[in-house]
DOZATOR-438471 format. One record per residue (C-alpha): residue number from 1; residue in three letters; x, y, z. Coordinates in pm, 1 decimal. Example, Ala and Ser with C-alpha at 12.3 -4.5 7.8 and 13.67 -1.06 7.14 Angstrom:
<recs>
seq,type,px,py,pz
1,ala,1230.0,-450.0,780.0
2,ser,1367.0,-106.0,714.0
</recs>
This chain:
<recs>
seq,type,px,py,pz
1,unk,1290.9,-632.0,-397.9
2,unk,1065.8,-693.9,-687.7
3,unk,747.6,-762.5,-457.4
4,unk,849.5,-468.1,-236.7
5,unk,819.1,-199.9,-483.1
6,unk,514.3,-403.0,-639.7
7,unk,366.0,-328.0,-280.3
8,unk,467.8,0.6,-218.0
9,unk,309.7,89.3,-570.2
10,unk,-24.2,-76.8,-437.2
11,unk,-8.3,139.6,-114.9
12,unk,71.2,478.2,-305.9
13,unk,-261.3,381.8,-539.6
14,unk,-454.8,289.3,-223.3
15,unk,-371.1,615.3,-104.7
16,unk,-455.7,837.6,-384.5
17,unk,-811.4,611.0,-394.2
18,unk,-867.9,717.1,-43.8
19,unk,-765.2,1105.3,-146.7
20,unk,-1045.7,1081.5,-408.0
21,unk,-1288.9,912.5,-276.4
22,unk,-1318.7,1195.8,0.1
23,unk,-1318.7,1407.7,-234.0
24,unk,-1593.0,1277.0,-417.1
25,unk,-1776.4,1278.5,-99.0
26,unk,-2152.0,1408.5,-199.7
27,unk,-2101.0,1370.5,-567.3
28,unk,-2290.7,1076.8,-620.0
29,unk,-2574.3,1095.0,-871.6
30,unk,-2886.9,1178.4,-758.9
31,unk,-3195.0,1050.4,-955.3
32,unk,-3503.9,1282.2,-1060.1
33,unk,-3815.1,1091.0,-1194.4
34,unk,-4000.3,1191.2,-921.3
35,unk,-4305.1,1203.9,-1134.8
36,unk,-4344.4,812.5,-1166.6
37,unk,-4331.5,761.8,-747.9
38,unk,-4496.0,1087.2,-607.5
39,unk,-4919.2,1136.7,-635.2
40,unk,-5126.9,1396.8,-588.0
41,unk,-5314.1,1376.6,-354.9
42,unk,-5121.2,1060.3,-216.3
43,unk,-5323.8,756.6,-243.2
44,unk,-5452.8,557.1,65.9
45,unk,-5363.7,231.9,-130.9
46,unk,-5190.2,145.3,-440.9
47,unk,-5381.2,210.6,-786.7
48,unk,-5458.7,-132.8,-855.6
49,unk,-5610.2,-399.5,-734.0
50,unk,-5444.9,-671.8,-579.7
51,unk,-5493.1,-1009.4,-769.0
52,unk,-5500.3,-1296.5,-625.6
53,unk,-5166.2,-1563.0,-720.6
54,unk,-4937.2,-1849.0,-566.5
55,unk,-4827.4,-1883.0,-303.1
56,unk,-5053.0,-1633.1,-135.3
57,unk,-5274.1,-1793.9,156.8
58,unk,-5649.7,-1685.7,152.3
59,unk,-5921.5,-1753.5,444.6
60,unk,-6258.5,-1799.7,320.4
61,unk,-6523.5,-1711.2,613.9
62,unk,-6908.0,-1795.9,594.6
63,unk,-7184.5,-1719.1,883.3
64,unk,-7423.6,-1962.0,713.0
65,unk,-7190.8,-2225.8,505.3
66,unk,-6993.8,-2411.7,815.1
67,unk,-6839.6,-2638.9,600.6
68,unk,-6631.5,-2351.0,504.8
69,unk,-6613.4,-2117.7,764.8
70,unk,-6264.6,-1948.1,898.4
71,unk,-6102.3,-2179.2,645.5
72,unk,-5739.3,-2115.8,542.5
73,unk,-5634.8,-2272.6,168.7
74,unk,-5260.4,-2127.0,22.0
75,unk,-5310.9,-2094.8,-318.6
76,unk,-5149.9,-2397.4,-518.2
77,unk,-4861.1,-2340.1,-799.0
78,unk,-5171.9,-2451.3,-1053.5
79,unk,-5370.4,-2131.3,-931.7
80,unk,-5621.6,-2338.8,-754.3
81,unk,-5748.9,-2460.2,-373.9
82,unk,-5947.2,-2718.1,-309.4
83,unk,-6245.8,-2651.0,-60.4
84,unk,-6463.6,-2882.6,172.8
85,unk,-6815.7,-2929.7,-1.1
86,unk,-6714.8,-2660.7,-266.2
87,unk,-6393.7,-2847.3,-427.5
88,unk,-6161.7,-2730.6,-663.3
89,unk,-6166.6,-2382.3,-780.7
90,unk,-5899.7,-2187.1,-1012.3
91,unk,-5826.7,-1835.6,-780.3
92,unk,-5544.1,-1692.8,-944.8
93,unk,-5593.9,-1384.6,-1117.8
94,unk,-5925.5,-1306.0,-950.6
95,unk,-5953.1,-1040.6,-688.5
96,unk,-6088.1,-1118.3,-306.3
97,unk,-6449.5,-981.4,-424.7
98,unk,-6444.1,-1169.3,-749.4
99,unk,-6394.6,-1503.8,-605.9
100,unk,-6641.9,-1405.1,-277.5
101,unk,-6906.7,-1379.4,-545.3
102,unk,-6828.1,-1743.6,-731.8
103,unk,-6802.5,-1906.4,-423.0
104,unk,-7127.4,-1767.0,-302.6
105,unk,-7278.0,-1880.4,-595.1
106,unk,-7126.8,-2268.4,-604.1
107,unk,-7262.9,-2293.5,-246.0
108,unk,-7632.8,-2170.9,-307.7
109,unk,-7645.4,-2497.1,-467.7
110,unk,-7662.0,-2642.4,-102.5
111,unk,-7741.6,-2364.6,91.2
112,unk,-8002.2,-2080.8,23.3
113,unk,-7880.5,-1846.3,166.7
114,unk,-7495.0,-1885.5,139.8
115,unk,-7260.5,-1604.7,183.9
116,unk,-6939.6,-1640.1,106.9
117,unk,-6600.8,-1349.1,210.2
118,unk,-6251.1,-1409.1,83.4
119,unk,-5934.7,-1214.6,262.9
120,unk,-5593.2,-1244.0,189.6
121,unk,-5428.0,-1382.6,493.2
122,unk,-5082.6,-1382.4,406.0
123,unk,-4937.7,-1189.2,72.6
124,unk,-4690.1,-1391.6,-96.2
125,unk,-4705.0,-1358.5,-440.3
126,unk,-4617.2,-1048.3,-504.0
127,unk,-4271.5,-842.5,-398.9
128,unk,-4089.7,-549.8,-329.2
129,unk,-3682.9,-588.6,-327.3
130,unk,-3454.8,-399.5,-51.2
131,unk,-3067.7,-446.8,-102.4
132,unk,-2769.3,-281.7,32.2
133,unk,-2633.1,-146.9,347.5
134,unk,-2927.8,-310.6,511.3
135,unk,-2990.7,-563.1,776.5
136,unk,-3257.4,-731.6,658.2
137,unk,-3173.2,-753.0,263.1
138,unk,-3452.1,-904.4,12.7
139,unk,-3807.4,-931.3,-149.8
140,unk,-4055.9,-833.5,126.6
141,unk,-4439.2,-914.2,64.9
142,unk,-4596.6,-667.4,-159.3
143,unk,-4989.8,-562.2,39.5
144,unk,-5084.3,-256.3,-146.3
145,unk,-5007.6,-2.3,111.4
146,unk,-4621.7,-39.6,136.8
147,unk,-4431.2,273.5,175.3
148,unk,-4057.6,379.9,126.2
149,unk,-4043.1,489.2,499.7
150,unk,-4217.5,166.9,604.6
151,unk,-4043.4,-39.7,450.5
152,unk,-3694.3,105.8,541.7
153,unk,-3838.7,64.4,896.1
154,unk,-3814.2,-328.1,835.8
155,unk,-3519.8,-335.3,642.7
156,unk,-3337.2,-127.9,895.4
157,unk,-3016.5,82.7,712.1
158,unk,-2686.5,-22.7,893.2
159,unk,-2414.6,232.2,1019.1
160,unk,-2237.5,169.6,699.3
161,unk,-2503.3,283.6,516.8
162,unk,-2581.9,662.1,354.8
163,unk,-2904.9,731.9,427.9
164,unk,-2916.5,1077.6,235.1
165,unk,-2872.9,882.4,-85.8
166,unk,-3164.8,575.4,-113.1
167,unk,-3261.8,470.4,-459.8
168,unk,-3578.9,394.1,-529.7
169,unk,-3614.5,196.8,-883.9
170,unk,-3898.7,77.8,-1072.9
171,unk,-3919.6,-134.4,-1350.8
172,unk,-4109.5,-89.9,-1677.0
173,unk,-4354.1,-297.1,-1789.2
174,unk,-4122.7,-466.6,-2033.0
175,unk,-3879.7,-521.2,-1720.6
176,unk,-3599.6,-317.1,-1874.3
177,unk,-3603.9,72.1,-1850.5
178,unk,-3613.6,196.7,-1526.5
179,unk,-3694.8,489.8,-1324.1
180,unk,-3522.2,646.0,-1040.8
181,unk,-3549.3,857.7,-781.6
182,unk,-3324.6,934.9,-481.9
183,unk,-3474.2,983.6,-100.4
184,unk,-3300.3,1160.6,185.2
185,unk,-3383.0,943.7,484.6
186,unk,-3267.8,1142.4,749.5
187,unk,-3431.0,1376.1,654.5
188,unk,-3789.4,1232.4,654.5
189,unk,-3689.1,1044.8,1014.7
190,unk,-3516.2,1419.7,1146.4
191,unk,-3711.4,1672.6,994.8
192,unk,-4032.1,1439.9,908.2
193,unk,-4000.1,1614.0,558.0
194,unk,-4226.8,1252.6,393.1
195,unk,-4304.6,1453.3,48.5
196,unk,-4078.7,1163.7,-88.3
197,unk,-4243.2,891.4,148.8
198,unk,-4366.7,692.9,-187.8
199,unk,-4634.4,439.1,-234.9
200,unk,-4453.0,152.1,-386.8
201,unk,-4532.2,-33.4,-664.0
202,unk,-4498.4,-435.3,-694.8
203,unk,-4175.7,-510.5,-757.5
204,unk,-4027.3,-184.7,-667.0
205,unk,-3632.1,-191.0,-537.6
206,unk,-3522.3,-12.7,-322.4
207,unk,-3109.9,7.0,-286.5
208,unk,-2910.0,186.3,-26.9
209,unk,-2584.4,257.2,-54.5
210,unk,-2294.9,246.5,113.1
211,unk,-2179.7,570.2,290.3
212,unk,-1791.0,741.9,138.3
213,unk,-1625.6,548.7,423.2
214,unk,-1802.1,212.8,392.3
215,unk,-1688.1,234.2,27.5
216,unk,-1363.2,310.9,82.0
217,unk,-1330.5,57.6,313.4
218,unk,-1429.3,-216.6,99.6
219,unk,-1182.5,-103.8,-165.5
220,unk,-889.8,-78.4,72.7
221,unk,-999.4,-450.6,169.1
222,unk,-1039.4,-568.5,-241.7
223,unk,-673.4,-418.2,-278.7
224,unk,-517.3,-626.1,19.7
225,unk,-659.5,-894.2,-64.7
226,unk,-361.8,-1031.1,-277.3
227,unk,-179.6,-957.2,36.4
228,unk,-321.3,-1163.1,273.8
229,unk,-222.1,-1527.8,172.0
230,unk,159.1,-1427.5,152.6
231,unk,149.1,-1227.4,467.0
232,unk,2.6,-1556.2,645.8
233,unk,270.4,-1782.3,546.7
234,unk,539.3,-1545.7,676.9
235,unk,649.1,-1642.2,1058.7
236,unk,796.9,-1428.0,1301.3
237,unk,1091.1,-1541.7,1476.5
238,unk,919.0,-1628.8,1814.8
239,unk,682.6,-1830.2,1592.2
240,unk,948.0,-2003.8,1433.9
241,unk,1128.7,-2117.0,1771.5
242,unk,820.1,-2243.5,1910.1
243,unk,760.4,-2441.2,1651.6
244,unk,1167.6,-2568.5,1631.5
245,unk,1129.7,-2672.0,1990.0
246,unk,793.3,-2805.4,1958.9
247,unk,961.8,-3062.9,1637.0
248,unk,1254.1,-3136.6,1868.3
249,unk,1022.5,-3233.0,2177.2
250,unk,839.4,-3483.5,1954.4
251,unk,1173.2,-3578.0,1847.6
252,unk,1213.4,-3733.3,2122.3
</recs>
């Protein structure tokens, strides 16, 4: 009798959190700082310039320096590649045109007229974080050019997710205060309304949450949980006569 009531009391709170969590439904906060996301005009590429760090892969092309042309090096955890003829140089920290120009100038000591280009073939080394109702959860490379739209593109919001509330966050620079603001996804994919469509920032997060019902549903789940194990050890009288006559068969 004692576990009855003890489960009727869970239901009747299970209930009421059901009652007021539809109720709730739109109340969620809804963060402001749109000043430290949204620029005037909106830039073409982020601010800054990207420096170079492990474990991003680089391709160093030459027209007159074959030794080194359409050459791919990934940047070691040391901050250094090692090319043919050239050898070891420390990358990290430089950008793409800073390390053009050294290179250049280590090979005119074999070749005249050496040119040297850099490119980043593959970002690595620096991230943007998408959690949440998502599909594809995680850090995704941070190029520069990222977007909030884009980037929802590839992280692809699931049907349990509320797309009218996505949080954008970004950290200070001492890695604790943060800023916030919320986006309204469907409405920049239904109305095309992108005055929230963001440049992001390394190491940006974006979190979307789940929608009322997804919520909901994850509570009812938490609260059942201490249900489960008993309700699996409890046998139904067609399951206990099968497995009477199944005992009695090997019985024999």
């Amino acid at each position: 009798m004692g576990t009855w009531l003890r489960n009727i009391k869970r239901l009747g709170l299970l209930v009421a959190f059901l009652l007021t969590a539809l109720l709730a439904t739109g109340c969620a906060p809804k963060y402001t700082d749109y000043e430290a996301f949204i620029q005037d005009p909106v830039p073409i590429v982020s601010s800054e310039a990207y420096l170079l760090a492990p474990p991003d892969v680089i391709t160093v092309s030459s027209k007159r320096v074959r030794e080194i042309a359409n050459h791919r090096e990934q940047i070691r955890p040391d901050g250094r590649i090692t090319l043919p003829l050239l050898g070891s140089t420390f990358v990290a920290g430089k950008t793409c045109e800073q390390l053009s120009k050294e290179l250049s100038d280590k090979a005119k000591e074999y070749y005249e007229d050496a040119d040297v280009t850099v490119y980043v073939a593959r970002f690595a080394s620096k991230k943007i974080f998408v959690f949440g109702e998502v599909s594809g959860p995680g850090a995704y490379p941070y190029s520069g050019t990222n977007t909030v739209l884009d980037t929802l593109a590839q992280a692809q919001p699931t049907r349990l997710a509320d797309p009218k509330r996505v949080q954008i966050m970004r950290p200070s620079s001492d890695g604790t205060l943060r800023k916030r603001m919320t986006v309204d996804l469907d409405d920049m994919i239904k109305n095309g309304d992108t005055t929230l469509n963001a440049m992001l920032e390394e190491g940006d997060v974006i979190y979307v949450p789940p929608n009322p019902l997804a919520k909901v549903g994850l509570v009812f789940q938490q609260l059942l949980l201490p249900l489960q194990p008993a309700a699996s050890t409890v046998k139904g009288p067609a399951d206990i006569y099968d497995n009477t006559q199944m005992t009695a068969y090997k019985g024999k």
